[in-house]
N, C-alpha and C positions, 0 to 999 in steps of 0.2 A: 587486594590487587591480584591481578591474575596473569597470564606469561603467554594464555593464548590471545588470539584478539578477540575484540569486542565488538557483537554486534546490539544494536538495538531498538525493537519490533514493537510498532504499535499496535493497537488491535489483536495484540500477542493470545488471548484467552481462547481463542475457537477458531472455527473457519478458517479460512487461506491464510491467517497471521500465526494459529499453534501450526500447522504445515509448516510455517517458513522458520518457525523458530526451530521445528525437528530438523529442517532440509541444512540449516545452517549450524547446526549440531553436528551433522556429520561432518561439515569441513574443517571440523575440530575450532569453532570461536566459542566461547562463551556468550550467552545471549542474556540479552536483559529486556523482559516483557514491559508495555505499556499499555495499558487498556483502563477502561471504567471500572471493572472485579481484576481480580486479582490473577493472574497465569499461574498455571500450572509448570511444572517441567523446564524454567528459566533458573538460572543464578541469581539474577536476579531481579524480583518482581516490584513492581511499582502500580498504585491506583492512580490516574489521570485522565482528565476532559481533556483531548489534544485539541480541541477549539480555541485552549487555553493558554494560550504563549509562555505567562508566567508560571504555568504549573508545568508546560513538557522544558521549559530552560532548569527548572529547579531538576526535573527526573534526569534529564542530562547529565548536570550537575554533577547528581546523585553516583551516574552511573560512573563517572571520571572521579569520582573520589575512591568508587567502593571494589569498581573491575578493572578501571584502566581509560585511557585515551579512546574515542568510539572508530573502528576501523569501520562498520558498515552500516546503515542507518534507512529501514524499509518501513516506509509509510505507508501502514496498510489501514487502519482503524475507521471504519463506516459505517455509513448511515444508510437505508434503500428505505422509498418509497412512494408505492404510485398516487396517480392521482389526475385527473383531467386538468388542464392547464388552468381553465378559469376557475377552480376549487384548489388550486394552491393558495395559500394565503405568504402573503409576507414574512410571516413566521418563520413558515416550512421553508421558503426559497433563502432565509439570510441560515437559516439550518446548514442546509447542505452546502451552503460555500464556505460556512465555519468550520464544518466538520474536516468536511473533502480539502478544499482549495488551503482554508486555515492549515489543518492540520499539518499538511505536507511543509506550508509555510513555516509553519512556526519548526517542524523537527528540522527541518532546514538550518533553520536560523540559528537552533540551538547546537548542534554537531558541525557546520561548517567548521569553526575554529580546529577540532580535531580531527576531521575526514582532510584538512590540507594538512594537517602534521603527520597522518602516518597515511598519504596520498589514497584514501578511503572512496566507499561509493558510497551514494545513494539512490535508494530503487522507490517509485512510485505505484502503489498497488490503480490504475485507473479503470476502464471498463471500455469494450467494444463499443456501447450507447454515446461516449465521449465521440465516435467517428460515425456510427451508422444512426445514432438518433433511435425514439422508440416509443411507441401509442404510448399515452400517459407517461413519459418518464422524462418531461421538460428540464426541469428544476431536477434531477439528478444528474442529466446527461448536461445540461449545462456548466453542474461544479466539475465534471470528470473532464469537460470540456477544459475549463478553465484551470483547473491541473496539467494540463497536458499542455496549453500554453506557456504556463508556469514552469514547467520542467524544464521543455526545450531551449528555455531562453534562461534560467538558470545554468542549464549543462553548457550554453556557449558563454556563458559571464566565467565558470569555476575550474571548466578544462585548462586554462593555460596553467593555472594552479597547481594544477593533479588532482580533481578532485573528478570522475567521474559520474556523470547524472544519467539515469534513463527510465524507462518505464516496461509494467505488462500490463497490457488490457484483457483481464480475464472476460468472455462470455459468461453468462450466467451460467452460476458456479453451485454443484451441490452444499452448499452451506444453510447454514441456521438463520441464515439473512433470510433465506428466498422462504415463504409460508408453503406448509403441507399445498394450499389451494392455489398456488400463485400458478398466471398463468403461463410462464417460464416452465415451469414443470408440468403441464399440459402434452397430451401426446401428439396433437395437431400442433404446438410450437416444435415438438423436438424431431418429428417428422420434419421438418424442414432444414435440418442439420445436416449438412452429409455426414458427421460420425453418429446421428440420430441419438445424442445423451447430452447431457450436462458436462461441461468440465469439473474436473476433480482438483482437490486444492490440492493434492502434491502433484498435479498437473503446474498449476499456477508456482507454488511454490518452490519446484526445479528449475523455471525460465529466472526466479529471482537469485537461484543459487550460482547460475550461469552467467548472470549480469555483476552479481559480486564479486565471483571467482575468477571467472575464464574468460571475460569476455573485455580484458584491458583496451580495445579498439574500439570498443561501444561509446560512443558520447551523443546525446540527446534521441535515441532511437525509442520505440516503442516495439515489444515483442506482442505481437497478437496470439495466444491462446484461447478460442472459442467454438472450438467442435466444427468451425470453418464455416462458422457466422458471419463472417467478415473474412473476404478472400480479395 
């Protein structure tokens, strides 16, 4: 057990989820990673499919037996992939609503109990394509879509409680998600940015340290970080 609070980050191993496990290290909590491999730089680290209900309620668990009560609970852990609409298969589309829509669902389900005991947040990692839509990115911007539904009406069901709900939709984010070729990282897409770059995950992962920490008035909101992709 431990005496600081306790946070616990999906997708914790790379990308905008090690940012938010660093960003919420400095506000002195103990972080507990969740991801497919194993995290780096956590107290402590868990392997899990958050598609999986029973495997993120077991790492929950885990983390209430081994750190403490969960004070904050950031559902970052993802799947990207394009694809023409009619070359999605069924597969891919029940994919991304497991991964995306699930996952937030199920960390949800698993830390409520503890985010109303020590009146906790939880932060939604979603994506700008959730609002503005995007050539080939049906079935992704659909599950971000459907997260973002989920949140909002979550955060007016848990607020009377104390439990705080919101979201960041990061713009395409320099991470190990987006391929060296992808056309997100093209100079004719990022010409059309007015910060003309990619967002940076401790970009993303300050707006999640703000919605945990400081931002007690926040209930169902979405912070947009996307190089002012979405204005």
């Amino acid at each position: 057990m431990t005496e600081a609070p306790v946070a616990i980050v999906t997708g914790a191993a790379s990308g905008i989820g090690a940012a938010v496990v660093t960003a919420l290290h400095t506000r002195g909590f103990a972080v507990a990673g969740v991801d497919l491999v194993e995290a780096d730089g956590v107290e402590l680290a868990m392997r899990a499919d958050v598609s999986d209900g029973a495997a993120v309620a077991s790492a929950v668990a885990a983390v209430r037996e081994q750190l403490g009560p969960v004070h904050a609970a950031v559902s970052v852990a993802g799947h990207y992939a394009m694809a023409p609409v009619e070359e999605i298969t069924a597969t891919a589309w029940r994919r991304m609503l497991r991964v995306h829509l699930g996952g937030f669902v199920n960390l949800a389900r698993a830390c409520l109990p503890d985010l109303e005991a020590t009146k906790g947040a939880l932060v939604a990692i979603a994506s700008e394509l959730a609002v503005g839509g995007g050539d080939h990115d049906a079935h992704y911007a659909a599950a971000k879509g459907a997260l973002l539904g989920a949140m909002r009406s979550l955060a007016a069901e848990v607020a009377p409680r104390g439990v705080r709900v919101n979201a960041v939709a990061p713009g395409p984010t320099d991470t190990p998600l987006l391929a060296p070729d992808s056309p997100w990282r093209a100079t004719e897409y990022l010409d059309t940015l007015p910060l003309r770059r990619l967002t940076l995950p401790h970009e993303v992962a300050r707006c999640v340290e703000y919605l945990v920490c400081d931002a007690g008035f926040s209930v169902g909101d979405v912070v947009n970080v996307n190089s002012g992709a979405v204005i």
